[in-house]
C-alpha positions in Angstrom: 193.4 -52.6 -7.6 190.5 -52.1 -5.3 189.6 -53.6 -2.2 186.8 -54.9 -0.6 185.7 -53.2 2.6 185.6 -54.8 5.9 181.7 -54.6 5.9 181.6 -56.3 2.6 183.7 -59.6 3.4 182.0 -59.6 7.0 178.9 -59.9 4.7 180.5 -62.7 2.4 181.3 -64.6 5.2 178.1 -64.8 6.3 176.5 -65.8 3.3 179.0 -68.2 2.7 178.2 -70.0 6.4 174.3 -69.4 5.7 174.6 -71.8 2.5 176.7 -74.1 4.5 174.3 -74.6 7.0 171.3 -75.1 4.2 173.1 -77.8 3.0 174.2 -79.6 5.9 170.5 -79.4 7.0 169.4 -80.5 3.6 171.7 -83.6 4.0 170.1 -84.3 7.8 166.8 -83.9 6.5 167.8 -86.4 3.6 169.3 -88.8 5.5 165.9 -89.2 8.1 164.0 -89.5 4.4 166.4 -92.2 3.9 166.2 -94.3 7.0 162.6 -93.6 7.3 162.2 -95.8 3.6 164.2 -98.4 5.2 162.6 -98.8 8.2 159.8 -99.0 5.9 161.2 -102.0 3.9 162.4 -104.2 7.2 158.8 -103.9 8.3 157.2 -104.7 4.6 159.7 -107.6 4.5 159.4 -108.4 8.6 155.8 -109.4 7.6 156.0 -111.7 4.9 
């Protein structure tokens, strides 16, 4: 059975952490979308 290098799983490590981060900064950026809309509402409904 073969394994991996060290270079190799340094590398998978890092992609693995780069796609972690993209999607926590997905979520943030989802989450301001989010409260922006509602903010949005309360104001709509503030001047009714």
């Amino acid at each position: 059975m073969a394994r991996r290098n060290q270079n190799t799983f340094q590398k998978r490590q890092k992609e693995i952490e780069r796609v972690r981060k993209a999607k926590e900064k997905m979520e943030r950026r989802q989450g301001k979308k989010n409260k922006s809309e509602e903010t949005d509402e309360t104001l709509i409904s503030d001047q009714i």
